[in-house]
PDB file of N, H, CA, C and O in Angstrom:
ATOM      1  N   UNK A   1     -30.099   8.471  13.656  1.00  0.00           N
ATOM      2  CA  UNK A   1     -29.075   9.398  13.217  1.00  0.00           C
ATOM      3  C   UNK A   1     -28.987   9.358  11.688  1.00  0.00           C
ATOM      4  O   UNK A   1     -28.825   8.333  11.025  1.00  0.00           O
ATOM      5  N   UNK A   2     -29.132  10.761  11.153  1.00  0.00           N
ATOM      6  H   UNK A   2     -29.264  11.593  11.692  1.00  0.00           H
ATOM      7  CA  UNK A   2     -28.615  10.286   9.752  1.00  0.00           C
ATOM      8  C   UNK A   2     -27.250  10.529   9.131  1.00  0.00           C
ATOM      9  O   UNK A   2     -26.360  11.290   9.511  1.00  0.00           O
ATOM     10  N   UNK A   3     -27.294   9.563   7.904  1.00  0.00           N
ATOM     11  H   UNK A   3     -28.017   8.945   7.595  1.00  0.00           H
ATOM     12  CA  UNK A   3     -25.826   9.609   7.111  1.00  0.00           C
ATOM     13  C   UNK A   3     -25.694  10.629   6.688  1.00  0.00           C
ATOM     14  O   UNK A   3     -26.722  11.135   6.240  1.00  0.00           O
ATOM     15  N   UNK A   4     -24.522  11.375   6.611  1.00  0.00           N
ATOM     16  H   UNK A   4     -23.687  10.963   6.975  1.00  0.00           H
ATOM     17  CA  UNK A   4     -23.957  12.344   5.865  1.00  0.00           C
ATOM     18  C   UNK A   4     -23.404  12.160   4.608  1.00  0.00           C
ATOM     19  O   UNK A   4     -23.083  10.997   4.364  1.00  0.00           O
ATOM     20  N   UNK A   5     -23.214  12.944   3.784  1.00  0.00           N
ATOM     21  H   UNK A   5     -23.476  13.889   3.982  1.00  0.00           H
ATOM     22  CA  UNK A   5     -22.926  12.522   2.227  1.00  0.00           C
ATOM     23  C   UNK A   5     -21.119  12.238   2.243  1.00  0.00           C
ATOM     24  O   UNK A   5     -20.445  11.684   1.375  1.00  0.00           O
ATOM     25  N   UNK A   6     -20.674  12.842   3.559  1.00  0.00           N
ATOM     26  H   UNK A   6     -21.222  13.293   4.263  1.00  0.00           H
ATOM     27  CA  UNK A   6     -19.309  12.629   3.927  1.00  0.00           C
ATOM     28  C   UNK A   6     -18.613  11.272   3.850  1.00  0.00           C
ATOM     29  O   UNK A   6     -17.555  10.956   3.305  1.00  0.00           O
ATOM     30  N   UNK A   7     -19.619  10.464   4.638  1.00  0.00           N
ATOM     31  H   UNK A   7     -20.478  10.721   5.080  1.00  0.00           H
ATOM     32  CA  UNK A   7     -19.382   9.415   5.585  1.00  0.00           C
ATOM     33  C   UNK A   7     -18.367   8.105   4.504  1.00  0.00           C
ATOM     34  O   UNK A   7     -18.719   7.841   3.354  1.00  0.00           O
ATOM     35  N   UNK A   8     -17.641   7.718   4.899  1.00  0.00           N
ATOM     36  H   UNK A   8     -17.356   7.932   5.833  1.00  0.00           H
ATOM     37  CA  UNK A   8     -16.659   6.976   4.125  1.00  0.00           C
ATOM     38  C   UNK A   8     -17.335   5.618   4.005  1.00  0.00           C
ATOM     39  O   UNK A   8     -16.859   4.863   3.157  1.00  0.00           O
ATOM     40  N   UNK A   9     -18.376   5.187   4.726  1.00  0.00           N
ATOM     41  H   UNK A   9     -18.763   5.800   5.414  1.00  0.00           H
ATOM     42  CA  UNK A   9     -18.787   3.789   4.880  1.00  0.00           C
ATOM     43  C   UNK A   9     -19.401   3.226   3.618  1.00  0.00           C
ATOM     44  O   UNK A   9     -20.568   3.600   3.508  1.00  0.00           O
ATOM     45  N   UNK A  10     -18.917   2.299   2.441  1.00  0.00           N
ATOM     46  H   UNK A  10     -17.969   1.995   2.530  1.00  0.00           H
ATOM     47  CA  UNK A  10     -19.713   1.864   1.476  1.00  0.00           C
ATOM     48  C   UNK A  10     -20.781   0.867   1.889  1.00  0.00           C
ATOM     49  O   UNK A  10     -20.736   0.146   2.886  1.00  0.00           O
ATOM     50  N   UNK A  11     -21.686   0.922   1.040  1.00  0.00           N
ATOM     51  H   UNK A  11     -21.723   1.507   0.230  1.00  0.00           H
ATOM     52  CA  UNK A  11     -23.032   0.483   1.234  1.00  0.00           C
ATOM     53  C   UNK A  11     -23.129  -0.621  -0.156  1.00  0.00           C
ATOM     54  O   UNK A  11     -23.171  -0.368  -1.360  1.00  0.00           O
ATOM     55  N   UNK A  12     -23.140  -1.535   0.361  1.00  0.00           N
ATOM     56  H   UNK A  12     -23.106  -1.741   1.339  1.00  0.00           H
ATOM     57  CA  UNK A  12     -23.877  -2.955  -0.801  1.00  0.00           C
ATOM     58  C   UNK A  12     -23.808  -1.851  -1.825  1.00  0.00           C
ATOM     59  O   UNK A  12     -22.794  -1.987  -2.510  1.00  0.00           O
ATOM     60  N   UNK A  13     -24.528  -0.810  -2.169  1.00  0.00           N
ATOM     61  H   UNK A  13     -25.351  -0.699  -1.613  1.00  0.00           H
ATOM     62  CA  UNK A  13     -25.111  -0.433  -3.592  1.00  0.00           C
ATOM     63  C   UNK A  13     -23.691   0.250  -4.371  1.00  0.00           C
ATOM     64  O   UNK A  13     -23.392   0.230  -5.565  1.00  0.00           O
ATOM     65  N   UNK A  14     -23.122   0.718  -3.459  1.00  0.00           N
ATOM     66  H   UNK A  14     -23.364   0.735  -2.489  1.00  0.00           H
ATOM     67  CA  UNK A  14     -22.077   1.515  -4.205  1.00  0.00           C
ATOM     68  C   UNK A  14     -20.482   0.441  -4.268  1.00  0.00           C
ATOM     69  O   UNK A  14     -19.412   0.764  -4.783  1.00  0.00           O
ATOM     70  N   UNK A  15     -20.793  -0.742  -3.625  1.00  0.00           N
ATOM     71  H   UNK A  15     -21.663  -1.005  -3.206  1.00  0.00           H
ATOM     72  CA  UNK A  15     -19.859  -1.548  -4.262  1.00  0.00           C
ATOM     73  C   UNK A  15     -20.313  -2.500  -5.624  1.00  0.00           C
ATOM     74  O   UNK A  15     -19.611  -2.616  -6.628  1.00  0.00           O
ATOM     75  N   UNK A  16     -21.319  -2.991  -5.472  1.00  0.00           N
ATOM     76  H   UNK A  16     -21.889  -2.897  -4.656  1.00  0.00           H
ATOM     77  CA  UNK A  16     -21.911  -3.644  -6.650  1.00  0.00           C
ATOM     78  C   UNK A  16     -21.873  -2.689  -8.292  1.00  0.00           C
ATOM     79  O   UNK A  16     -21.558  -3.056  -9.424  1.00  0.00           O
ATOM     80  N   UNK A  17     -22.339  -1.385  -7.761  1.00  0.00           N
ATOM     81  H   UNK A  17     -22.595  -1.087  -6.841  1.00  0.00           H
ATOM     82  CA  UNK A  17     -22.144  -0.304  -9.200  1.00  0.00           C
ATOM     83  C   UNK A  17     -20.622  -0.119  -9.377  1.00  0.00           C
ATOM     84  O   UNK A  17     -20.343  -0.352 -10.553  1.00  0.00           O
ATOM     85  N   UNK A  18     -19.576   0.198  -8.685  1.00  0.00           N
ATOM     86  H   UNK A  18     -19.802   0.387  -7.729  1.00  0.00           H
ATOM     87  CA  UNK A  18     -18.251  -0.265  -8.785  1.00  0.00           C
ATOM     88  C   UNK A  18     -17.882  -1.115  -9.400  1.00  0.00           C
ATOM     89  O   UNK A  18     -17.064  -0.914 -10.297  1.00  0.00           O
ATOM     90  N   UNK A  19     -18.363  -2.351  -9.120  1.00  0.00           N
ATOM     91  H   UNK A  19     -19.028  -2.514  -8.391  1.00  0.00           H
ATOM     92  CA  UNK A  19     -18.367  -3.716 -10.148  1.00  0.00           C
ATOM     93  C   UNK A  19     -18.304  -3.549 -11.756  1.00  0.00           C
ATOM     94  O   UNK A  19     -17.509  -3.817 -12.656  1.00  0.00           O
ATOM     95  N   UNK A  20     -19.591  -2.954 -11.618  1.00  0.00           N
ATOM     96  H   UNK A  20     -20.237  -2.737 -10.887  1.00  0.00           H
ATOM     97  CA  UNK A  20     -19.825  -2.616 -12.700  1.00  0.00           C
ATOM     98  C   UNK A  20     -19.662  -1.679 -14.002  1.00  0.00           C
ATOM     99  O   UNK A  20     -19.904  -1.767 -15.206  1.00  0.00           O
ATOM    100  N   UNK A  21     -19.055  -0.623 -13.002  1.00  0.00           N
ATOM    101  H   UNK A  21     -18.859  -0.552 -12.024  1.00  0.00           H
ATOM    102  CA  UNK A  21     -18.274   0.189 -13.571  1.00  0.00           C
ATOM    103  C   UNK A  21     -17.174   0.553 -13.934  1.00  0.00           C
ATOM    104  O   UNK A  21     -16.900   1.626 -14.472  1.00  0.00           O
ATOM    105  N   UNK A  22     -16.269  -0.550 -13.593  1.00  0.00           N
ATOM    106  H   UNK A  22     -16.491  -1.422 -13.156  1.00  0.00           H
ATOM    107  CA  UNK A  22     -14.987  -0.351 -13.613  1.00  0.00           C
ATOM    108  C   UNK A  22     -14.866  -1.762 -15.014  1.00  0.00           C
ATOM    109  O   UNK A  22     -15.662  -2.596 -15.444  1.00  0.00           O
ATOM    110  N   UNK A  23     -13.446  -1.403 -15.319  1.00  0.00           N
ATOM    111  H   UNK A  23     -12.799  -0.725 -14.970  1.00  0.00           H
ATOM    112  CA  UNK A  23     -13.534  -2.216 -16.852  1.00  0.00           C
ATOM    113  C   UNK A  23     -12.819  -3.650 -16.591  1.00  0.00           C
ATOM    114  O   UNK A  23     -11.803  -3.768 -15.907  1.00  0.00           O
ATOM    115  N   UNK A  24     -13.543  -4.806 -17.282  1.00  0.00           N
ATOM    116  H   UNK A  24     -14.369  -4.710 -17.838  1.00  0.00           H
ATOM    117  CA  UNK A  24     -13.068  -6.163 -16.752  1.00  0.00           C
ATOM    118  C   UNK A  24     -11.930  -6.356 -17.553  1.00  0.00           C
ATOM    119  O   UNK A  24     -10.896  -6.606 -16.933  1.00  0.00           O
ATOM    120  N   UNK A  25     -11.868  -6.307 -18.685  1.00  0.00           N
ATOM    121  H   UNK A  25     -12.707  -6.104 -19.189  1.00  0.00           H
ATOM    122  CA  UNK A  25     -10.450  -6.768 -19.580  1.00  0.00           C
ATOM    123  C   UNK A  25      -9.860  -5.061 -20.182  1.00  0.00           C
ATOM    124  O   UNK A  25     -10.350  -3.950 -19.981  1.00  0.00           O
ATOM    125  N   UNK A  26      -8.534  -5.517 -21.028  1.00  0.00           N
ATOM    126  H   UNK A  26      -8.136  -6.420 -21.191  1.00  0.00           H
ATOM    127  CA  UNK A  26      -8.013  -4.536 -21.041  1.00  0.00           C
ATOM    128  C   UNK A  26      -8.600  -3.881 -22.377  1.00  0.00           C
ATOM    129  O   UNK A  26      -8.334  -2.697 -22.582  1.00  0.00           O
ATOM    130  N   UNK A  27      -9.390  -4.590 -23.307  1.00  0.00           N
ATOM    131  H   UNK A  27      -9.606  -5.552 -23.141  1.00  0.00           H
ATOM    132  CA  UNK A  27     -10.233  -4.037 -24.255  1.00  0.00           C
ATOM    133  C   UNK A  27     -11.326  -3.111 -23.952  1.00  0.00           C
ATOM    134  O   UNK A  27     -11.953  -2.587 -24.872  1.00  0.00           O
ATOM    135  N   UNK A  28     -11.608  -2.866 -22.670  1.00  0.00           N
ATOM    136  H   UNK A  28     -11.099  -3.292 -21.923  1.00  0.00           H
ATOM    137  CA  UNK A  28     -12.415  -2.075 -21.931  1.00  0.00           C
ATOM    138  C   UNK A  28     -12.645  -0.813 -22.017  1.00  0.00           C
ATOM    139  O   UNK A  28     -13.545  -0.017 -22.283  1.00  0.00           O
ATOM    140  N   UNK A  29     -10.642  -0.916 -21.454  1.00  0.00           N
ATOM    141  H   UNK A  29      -9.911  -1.563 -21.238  1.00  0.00           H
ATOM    142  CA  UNK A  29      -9.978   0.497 -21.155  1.00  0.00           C
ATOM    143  C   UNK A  29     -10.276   1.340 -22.164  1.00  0.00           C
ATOM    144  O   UNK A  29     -10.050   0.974 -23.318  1.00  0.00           O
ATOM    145  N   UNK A  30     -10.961   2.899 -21.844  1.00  0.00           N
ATOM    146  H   UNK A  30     -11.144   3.197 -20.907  1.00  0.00           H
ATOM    147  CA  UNK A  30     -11.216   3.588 -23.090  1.00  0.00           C
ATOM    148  C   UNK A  30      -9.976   4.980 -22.908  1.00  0.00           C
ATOM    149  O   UNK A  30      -9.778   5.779 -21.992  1.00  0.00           O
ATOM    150  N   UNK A  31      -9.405   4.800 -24.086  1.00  0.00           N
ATOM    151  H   UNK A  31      -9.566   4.151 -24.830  1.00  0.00           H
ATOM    152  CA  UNK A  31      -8.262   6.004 -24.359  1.00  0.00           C
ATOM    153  C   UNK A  31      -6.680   6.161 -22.958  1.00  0.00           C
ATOM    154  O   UNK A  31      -6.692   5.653 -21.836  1.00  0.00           O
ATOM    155  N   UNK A  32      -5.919   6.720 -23.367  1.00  0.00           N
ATOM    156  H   UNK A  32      -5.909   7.133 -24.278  1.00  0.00           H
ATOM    157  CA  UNK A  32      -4.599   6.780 -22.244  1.00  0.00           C
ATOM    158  C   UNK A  32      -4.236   5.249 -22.973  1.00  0.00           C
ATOM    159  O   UNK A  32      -4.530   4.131 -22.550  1.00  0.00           O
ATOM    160  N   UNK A  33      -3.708   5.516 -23.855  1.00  0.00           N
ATOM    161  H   UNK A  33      -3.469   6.424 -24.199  1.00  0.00           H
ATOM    162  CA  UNK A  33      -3.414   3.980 -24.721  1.00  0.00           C
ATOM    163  C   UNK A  33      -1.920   3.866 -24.382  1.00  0.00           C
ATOM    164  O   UNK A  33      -1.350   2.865 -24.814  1.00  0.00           O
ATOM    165  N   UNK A  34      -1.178   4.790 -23.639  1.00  0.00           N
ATOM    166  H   UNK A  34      -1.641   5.603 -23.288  1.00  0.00           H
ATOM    167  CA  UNK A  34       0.587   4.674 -23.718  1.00  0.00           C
ATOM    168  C   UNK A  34       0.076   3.603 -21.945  1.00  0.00           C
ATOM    169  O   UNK A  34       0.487   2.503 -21.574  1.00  0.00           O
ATOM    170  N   UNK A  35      -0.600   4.251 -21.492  1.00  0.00           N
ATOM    171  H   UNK A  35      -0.934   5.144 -21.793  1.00  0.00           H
ATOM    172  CA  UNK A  35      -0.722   3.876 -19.851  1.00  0.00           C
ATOM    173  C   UNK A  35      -1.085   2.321 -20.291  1.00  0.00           C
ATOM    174  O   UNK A  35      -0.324   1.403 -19.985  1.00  0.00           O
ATOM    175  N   UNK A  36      -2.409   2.079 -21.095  1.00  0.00           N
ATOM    176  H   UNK A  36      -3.027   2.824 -21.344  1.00  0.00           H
ATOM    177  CA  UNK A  36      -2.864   0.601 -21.345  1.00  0.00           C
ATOM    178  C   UNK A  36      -1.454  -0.342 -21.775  1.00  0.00           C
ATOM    179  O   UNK A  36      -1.108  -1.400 -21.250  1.00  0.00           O
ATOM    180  N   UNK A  37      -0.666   0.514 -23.070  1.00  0.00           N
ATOM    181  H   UNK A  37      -0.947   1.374 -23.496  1.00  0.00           H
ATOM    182  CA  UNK A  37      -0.022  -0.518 -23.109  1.00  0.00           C
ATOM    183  C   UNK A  37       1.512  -0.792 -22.333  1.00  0.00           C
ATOM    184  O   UNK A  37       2.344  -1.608 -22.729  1.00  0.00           O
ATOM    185  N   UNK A  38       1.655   0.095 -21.145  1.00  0.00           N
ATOM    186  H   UNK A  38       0.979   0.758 -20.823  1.00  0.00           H
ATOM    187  CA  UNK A  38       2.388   0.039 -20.033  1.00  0.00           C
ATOM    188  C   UNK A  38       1.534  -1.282 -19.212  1.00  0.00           C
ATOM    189  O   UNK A  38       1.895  -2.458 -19.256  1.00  0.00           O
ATOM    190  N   UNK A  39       0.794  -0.960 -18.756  1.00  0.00           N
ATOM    191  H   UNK A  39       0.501  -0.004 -18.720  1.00  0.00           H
ATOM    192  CA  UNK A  39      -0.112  -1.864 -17.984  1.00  0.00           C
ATOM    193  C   UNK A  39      -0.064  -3.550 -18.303  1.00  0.00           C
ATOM    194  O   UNK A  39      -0.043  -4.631 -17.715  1.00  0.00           O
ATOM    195  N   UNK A  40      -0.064  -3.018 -19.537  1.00  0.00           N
ATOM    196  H   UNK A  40      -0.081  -2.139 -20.015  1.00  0.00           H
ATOM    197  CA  UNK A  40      -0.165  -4.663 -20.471  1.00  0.00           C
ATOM    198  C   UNK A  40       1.188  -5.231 -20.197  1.00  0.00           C
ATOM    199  O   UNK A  40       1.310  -6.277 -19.559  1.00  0.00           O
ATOM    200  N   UNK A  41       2.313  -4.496 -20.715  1.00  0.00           N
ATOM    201  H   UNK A  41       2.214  -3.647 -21.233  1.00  0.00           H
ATOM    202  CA  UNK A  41       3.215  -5.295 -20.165  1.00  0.00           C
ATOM    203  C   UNK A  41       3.874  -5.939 -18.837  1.00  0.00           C
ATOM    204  O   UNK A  41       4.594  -6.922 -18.661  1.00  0.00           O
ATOM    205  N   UNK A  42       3.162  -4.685 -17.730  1.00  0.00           N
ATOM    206  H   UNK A  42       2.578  -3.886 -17.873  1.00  0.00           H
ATOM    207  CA  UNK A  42       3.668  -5.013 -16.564  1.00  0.00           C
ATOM    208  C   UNK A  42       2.437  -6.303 -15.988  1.00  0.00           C
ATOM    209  O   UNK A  42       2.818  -7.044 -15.083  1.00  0.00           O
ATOM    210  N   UNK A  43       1.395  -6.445 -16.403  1.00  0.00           N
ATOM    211  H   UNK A  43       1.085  -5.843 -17.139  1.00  0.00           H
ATOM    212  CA  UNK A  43       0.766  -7.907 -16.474  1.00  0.00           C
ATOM    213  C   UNK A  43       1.121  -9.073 -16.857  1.00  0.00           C
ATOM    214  O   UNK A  43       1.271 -10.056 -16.132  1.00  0.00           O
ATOM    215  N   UNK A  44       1.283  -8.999 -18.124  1.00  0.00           N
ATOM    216  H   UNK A  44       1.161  -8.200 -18.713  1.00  0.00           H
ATOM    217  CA  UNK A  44       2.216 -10.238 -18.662  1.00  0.00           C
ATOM    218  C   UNK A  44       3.235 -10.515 -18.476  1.00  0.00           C
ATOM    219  O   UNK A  44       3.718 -11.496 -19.042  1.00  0.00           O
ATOM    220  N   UNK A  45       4.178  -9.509 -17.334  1.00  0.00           N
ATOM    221  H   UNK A  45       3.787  -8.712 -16.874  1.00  0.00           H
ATOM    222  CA  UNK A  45       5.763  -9.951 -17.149  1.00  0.00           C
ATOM    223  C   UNK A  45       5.017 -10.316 -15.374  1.00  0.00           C
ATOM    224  O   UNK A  45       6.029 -10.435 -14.683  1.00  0.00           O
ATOM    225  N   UNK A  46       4.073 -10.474 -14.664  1.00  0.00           N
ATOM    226  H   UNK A  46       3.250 -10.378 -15.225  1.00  0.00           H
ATOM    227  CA  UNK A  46       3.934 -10.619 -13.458  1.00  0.00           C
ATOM    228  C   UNK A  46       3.571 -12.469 -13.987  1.00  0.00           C
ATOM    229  O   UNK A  46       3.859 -13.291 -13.116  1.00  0.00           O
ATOM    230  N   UNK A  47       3.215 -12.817 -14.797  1.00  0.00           N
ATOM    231  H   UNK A  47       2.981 -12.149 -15.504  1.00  0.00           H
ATOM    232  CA  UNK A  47       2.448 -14.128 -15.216  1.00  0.00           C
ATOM    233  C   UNK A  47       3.381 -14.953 -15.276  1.00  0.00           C
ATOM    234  O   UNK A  47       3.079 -16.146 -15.272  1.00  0.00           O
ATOM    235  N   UNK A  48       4.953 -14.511 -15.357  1.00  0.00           N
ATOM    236  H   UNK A  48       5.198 -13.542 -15.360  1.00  0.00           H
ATOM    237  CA  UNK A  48       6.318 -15.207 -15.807  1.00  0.00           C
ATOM    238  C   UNK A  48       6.919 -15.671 -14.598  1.00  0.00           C
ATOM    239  O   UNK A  48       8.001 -16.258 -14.633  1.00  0.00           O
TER     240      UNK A  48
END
């Protein structure tokens, strides 16, 4: 049977590029700088 381009099921490849694509620290984040530094604070007040 084949996969459809539909199919919701991730595959090893498209979680590993996820990995990779998504940003590890918040120096990452590119632009939406009011959202980053929302973000930032609601991080550092979860650490308290």
């Amino acid at each position: 049977m084949k996969e459809k381009v539909t199919d919701i099921k991730l595959h090893k490849y498209d979680i590993e590029l996820d990995k990779e694509l998504r940003p590890k620290r918040m120096k990452d984040f590119i632009g939406q700088n009011k959202i980053k530094e929302n973000l930032a604070i609601y991080i550092e007040a979860t650490k308290k």
